[in-house]
C-alpha positions as CSV (number, residue, x, y, z in Angstrom):
1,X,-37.1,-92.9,-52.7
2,X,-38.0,-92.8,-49.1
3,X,-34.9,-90.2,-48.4
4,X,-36.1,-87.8,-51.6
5,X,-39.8,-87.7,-50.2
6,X,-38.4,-87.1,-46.3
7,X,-35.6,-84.4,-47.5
8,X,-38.6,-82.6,-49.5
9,X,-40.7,-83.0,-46.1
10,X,-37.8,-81.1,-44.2
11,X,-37.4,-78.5,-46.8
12,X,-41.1,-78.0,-47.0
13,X,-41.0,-77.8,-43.2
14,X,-37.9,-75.2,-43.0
15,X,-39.6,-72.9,-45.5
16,X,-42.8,-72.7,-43.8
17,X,-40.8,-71.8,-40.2
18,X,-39.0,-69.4,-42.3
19,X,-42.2,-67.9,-43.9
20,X,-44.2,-67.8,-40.0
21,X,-40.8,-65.9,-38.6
22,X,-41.2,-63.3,-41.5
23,X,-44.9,-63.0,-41.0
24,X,-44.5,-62.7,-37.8
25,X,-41.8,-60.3,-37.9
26,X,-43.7,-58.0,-40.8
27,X,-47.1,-58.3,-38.4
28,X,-45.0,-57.0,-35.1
29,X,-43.7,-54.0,-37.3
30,X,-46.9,-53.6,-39.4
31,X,-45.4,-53.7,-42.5
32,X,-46.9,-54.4,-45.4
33,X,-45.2,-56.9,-47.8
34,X,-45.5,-56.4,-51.7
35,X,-44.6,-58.8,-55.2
36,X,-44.3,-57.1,-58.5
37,X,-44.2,-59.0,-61.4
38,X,-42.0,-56.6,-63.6
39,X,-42.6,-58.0,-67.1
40,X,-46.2,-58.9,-66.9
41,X,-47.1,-55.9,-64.6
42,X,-48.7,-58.1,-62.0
43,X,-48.9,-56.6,-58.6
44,X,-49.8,-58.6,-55.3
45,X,-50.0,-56.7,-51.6
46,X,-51.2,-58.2,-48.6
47,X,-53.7,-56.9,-46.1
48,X,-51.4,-54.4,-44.9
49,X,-50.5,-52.8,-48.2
50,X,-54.1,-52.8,-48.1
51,X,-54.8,-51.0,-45.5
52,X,-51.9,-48.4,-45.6
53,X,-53.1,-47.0,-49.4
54,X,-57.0,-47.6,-48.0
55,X,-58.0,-49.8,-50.7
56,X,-59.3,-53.8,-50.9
57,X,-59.2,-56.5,-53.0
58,X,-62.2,-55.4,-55.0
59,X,-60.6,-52.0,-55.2
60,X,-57.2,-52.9,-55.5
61,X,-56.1,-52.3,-59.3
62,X,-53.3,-54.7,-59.8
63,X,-50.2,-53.0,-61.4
64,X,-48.0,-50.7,-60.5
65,X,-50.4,-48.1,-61.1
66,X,-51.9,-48.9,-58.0
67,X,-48.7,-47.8,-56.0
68,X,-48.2,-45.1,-58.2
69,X,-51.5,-43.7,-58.2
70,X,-51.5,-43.5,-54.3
71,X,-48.1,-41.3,-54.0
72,X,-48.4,-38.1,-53.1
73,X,-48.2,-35.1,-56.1
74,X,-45.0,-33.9,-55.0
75,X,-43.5,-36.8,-54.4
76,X,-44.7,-39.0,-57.5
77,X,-42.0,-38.0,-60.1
78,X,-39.0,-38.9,-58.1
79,X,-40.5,-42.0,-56.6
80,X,-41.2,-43.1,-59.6
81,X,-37.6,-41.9,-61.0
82,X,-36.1,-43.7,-58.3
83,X,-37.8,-47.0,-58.2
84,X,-36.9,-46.8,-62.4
85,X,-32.8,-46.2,-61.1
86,X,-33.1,-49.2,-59.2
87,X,-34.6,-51.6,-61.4
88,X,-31.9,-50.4,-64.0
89,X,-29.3,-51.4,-60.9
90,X,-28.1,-48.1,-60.3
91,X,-29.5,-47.6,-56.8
92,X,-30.8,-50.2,-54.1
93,X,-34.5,-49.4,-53.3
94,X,-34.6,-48.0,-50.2
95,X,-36.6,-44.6,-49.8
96,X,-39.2,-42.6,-48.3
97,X,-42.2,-40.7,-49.9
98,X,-45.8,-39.7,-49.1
99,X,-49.1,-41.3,-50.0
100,X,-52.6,-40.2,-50.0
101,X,-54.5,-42.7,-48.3
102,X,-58.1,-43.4,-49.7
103,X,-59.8,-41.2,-46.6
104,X,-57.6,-37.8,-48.1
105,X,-54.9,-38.7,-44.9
106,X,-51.2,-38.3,-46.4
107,X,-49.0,-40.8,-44.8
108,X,-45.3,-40.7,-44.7
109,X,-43.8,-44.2,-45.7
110,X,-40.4,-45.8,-45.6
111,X,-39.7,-48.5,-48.7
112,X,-37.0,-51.0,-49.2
113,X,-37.0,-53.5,-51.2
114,X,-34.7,-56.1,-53.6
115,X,-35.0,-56.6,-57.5
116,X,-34.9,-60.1,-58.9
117,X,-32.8,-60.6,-62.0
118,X,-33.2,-63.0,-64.7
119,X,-30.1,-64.4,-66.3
120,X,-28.8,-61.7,-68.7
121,X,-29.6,-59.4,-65.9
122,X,-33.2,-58.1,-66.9
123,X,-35.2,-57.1,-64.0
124,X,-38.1,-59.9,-63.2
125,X,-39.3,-59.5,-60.0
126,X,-39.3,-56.6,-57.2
127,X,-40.1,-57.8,-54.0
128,X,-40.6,-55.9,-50.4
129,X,-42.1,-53.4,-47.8
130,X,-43.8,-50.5,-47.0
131,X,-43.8,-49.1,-43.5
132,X,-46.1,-46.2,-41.7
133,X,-43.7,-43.9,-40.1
134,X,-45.7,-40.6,-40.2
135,X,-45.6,-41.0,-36.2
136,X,-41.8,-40.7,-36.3
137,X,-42.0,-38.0,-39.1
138,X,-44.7,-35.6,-36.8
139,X,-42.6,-36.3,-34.1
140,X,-39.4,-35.2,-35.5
141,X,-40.9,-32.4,-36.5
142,X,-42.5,-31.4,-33.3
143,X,-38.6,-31.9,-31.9
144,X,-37.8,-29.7,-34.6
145,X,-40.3,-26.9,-33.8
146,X,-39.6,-27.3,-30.2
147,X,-36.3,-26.4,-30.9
148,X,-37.1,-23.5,-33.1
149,X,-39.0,-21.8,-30.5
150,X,-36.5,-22.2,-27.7
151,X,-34.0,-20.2,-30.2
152,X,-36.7,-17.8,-31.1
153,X,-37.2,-17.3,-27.1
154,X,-33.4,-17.2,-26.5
155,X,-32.7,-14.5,-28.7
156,X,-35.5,-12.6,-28.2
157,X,-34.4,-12.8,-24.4
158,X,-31.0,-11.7,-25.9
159,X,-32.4,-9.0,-27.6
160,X,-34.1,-7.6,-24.7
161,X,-30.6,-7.1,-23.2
162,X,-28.6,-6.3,-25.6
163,X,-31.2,-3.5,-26.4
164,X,-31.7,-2.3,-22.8
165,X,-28.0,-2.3,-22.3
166,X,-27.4,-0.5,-25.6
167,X,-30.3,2.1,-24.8
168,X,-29.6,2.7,-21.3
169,X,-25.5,3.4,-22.2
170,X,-26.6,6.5,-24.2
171,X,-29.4,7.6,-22.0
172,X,-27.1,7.7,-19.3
173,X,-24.2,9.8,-21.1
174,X,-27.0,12.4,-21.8
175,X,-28.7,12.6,-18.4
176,X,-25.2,13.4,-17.0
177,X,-24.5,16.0,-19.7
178,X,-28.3,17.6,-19.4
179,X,-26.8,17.7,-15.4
180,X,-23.9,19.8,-16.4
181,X,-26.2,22.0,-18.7
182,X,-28.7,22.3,-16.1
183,X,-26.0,23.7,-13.6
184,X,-24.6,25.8,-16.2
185,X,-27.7,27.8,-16.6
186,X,-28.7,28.1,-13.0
187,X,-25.0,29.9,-12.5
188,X,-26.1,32.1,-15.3
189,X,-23.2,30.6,-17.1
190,X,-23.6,30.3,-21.7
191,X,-24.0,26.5,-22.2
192,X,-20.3,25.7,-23.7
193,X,-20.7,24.8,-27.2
194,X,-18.3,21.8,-26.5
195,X,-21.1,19.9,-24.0
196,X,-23.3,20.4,-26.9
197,X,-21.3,18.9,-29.2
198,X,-21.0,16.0,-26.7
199,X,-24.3,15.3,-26.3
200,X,-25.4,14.7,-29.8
201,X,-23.3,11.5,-30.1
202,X,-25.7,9.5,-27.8
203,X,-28.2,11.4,-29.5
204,X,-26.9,10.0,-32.9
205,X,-26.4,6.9,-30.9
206,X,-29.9,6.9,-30.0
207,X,-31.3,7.8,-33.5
208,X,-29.0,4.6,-35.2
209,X,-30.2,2.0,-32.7
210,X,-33.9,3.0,-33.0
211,X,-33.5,3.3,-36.9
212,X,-32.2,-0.6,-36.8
213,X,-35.0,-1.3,-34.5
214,X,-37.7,0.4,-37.1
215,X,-36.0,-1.5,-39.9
216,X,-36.0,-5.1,-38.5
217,X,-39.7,-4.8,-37.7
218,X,-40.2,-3.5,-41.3
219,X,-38.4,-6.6,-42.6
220,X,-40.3,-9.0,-40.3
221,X,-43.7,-8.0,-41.8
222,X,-42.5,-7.6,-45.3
223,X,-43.4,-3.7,-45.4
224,X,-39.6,-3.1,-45.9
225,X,-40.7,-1.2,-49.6
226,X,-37.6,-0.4,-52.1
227,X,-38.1,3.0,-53.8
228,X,-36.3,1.4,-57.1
229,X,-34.1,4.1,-59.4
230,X,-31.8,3.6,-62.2
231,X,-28.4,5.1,-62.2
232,X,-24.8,4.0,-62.6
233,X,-23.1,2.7,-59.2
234,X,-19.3,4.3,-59.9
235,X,-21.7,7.7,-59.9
236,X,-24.0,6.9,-56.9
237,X,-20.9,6.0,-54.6
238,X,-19.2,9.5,-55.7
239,X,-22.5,11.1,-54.9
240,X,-22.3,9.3,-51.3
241,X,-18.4,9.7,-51.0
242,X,-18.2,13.1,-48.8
243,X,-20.9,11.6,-46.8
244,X,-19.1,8.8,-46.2
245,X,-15.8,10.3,-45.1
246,X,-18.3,11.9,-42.5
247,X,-18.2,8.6,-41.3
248,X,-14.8,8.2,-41.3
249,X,-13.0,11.0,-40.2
250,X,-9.5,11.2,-41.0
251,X,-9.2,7.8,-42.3
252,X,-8.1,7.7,-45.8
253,X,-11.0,6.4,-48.0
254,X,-9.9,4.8,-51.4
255,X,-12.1,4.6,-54.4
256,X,-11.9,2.4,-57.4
257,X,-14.1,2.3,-59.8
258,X,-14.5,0.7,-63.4
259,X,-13.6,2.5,-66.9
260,X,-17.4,1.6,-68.1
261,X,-20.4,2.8,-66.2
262,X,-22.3,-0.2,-64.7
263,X,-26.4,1.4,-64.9
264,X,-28.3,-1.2,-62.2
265,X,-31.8,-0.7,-60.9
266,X,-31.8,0.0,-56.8
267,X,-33.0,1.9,-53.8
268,X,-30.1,4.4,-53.7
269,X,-30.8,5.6,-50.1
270,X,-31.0,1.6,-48.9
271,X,-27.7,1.1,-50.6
272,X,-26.6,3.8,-49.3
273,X,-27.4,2.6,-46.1
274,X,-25.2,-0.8,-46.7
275,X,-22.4,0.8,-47.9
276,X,-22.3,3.0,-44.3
277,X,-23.2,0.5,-42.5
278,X,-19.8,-1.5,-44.2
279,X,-17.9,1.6,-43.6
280,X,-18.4,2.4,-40.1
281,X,-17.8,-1.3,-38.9
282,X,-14.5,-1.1,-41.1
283,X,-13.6,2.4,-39.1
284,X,-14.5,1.0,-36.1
285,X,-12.6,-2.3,-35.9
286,X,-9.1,-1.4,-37.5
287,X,-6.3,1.0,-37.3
288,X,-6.9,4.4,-38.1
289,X,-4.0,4.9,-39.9
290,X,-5.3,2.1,-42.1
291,X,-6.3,2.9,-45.0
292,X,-10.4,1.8,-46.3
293,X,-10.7,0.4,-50.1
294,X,-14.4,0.8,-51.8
295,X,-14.4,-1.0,-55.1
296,X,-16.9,-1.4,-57.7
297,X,-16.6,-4.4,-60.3
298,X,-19.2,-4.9,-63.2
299,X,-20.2,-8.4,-63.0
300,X,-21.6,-10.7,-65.6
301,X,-25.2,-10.3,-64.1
302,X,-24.2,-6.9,-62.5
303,X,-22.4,-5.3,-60.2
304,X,-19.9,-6.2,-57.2
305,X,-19.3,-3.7,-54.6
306,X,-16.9,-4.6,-52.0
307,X,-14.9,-3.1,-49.2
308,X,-11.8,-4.1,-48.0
309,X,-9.7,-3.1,-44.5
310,X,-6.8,-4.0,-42.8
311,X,-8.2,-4.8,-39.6
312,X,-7.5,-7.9,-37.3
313,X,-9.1,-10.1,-39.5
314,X,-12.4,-12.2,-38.8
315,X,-12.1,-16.0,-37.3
316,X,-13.6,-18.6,-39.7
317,X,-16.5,-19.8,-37.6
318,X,-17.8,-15.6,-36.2
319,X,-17.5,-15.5,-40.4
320,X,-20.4,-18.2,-41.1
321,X,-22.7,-16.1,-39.0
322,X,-22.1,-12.9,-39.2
323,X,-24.7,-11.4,-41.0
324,X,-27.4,-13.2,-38.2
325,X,-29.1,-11.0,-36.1
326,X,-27.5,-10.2,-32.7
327,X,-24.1,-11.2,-34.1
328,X,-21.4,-9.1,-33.2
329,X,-18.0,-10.6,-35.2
330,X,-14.9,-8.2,-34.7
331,X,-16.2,-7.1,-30.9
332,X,-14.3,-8.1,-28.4
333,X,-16.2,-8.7,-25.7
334,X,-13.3,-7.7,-23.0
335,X,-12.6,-4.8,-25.2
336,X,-14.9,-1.8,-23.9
337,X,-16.5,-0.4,-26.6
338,X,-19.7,2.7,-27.2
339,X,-20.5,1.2,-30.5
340,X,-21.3,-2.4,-30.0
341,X,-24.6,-1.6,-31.3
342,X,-27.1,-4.1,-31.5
343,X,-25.8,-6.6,-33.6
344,X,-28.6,-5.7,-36.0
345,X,-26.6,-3.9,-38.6
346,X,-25.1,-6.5,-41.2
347,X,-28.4,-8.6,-40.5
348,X,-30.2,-5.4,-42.0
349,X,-27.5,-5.1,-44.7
350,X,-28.1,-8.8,-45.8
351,X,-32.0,-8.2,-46.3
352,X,-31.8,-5.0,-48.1
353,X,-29.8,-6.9,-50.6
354,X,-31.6,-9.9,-50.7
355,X,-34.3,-7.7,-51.1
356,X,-32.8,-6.2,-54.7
357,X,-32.1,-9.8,-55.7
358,X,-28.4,-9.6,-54.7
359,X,-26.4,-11.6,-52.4
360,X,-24.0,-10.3,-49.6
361,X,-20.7,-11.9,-47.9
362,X,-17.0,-11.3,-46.6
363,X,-14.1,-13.1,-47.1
364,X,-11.0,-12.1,-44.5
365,X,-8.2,-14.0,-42.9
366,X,-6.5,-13.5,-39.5
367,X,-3.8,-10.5,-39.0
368,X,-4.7,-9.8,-43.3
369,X,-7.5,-8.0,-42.6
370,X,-11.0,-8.3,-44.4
371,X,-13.2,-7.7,-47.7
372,X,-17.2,-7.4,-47.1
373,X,-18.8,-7.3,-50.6
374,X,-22.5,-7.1,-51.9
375,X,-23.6,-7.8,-55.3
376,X,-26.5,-6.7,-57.1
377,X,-28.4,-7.8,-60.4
378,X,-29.2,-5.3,-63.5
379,X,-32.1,-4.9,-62.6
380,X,-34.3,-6.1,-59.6
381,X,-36.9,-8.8,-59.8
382,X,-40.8,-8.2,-59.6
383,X,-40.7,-9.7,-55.6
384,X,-38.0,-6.8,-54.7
385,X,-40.5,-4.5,-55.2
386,X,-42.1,-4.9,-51.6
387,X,-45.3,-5.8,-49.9
């Protein structure tokens, strides 16, 4: 008898060390400890539950509902959803969701917790913690923003010289040939039509790059506005076709286009402007004896308008972020090169047809060449309409 009462004593004793440690441990990390009674809906938090929804034990309403009715609004459903997975045993319960504290302060909390089974496996008991991490949240965030800024700053910086170098390359082509035109007349000599013809290319140089510049601001502001027509794509592109062999001279341009007319809703000068835009990087980064493919496909949801080459190919990782501003994919960097631009150009392309509710990519493989394609819907939703 005496053994029973002293192996009780030390069991009585061990529990109580183990119960200190855990308070102790739970008070260091201010976590607040919680019991839920599953079947009878019985809910017991300590002081630190308490104090991290901003109730007390007169105000505390016992049930679950008093966890639930302290989660945040867009966070309630799926807390509640997962809490429901992991009494059914599909998920441990270990998650993170807001709260509204009693004072109107949201709080960002971390859970974890075990379910208690009874012997066919019915859920009896959840028992565990709440923790305050809204200090690690806010500071992640600030790391975040930190971070944001610094890129923001570093390509702004880029942009700055990309632009000057850009502008200053045409500005200096012209200054020589004014120089020329200027010596020309003081001889008395006719300006040759030649040097004329010379110095409009920075001049269209110049006109692009500030167009780009005019457009990006445009975008940034939201006053980007699409003046929206309807009209069949296969007969827009044939409209645009001589235009666009402008822009490739002597290359050989080949058109495909569907048996059934595909009538979408669209800006036809911005599109217009994509498809160029497409074009002239094509001409520009593949042989010239090459020929250029423009295909239109009707899509389930609309149309498909791609271009394929048979340039060098783009590598896999300049592919993922090529249509990011200041990103300048098939340039080569050693290669010199008057129409680097300013890396604007595909970065424009992608929000004129986001803009039109489309979507825009490229596919391509090294030494095969590549296929940039944009697709657009039927018609353009309510928000492509501008601002």
């Amino acid at each position: 008898m005496f053994n029973v009462i002293s192996e009780r004593k030390r069991a009585h004793e061990e529990l109580k060390r183990l119960s200190d440690r855990l308070l102790l441990a739970t008070s260091s990390a201010r976590l607040g400890i919680w019991d839920w009674d599953v079947k009878n809906n019985v809910m017991i938090w300590d002081d630190r539950m308490l104090e991290l929804y901003g109730l007390t034990k007169d105000t505390f309403p016992g049930g679950v509902q008093a966890w639930q009715g302290g989660l945040h609004p867009d966070d309630r459903d799926r807390a509640i959803e997962e809490c429901q997975l992991a009494l059914r045993g599909e998920k441990d319960w270990d998650t993170e969701f807001r709260v509204v504290h009693a004072t109107g302060r949201i709080l960002h909390i971390k859970a974890a917790g075990i379910v208690l089974r009874d012997a066919d496996g019915n859920p009896e008991r959840m028992l565990g913690v709440n923790g305050d991490i809204t200090e690690r949240i806010r500071a992640e965030a600030e790391v975040v923003a930190a971070k944001a800024a610094k890129e923001i700053a570093e390509n702004r910086t880029k942009f700055l010289d990309i632009a000057a170098h850009e502008l200053r390359n045409p500005l200096a082509g012209m200054s020589l040939l004014l120089q020329v035109v200027e010596k020309q007349l003081a001889n008395g000599q006719t300006v040759e039509a030649s040097t004329v013809a010379r110095l409009r290319e920075p001049v269209d140089r110049l006109t692009r790059l500030v167009a780009d510049l005019v457009d990006v601001a445009r975008l940034e502001r939201g006053h980007l506005q699409l003046r929206l027509v309807r009209g069949d794509m296969s007969t827009w592109i044939q409209r645009w076709s001589e235009a666009l062999q402008l822009h490739a001279p002597g290359r050989q341009i080949v058109f495909l286009f569907p048996s059934a007319r595909s009538e979408i809703e669209l800006d036809a000068d911005r599109i217009n402007q994509v498809l160029t835009n497409l074009l002239e990087n094509a001409v520009r980064h593949t042989p010239s004896s090459t020929p250029i493919e423009i295909r239109v496909e009707p899509l389930p949801t609309g149309v498909r308008v791609s271009l394929r080459d048979q340039g060098s190919g783009i590598a896999e990782d300049m592919l993922e972020r090529i249509f990011e501003p200041f990103s300048m994919g098939r340039f080569d960097e050693n290669e010199e090169s008057s129409h680097a631009g300013l890396g604007l150009g595909l970065s424009i392309c992608r929000e004129i047809v986001e803009l039109h509710g489309g979507k825009i990519g490229a596919h391509s493989q090294i030494g095969a060449g590549s296929t940039f394609y944009f697709d657009l819907p039927w018609r353009v939703p309510q928000r492509g309409n501008g601002a």
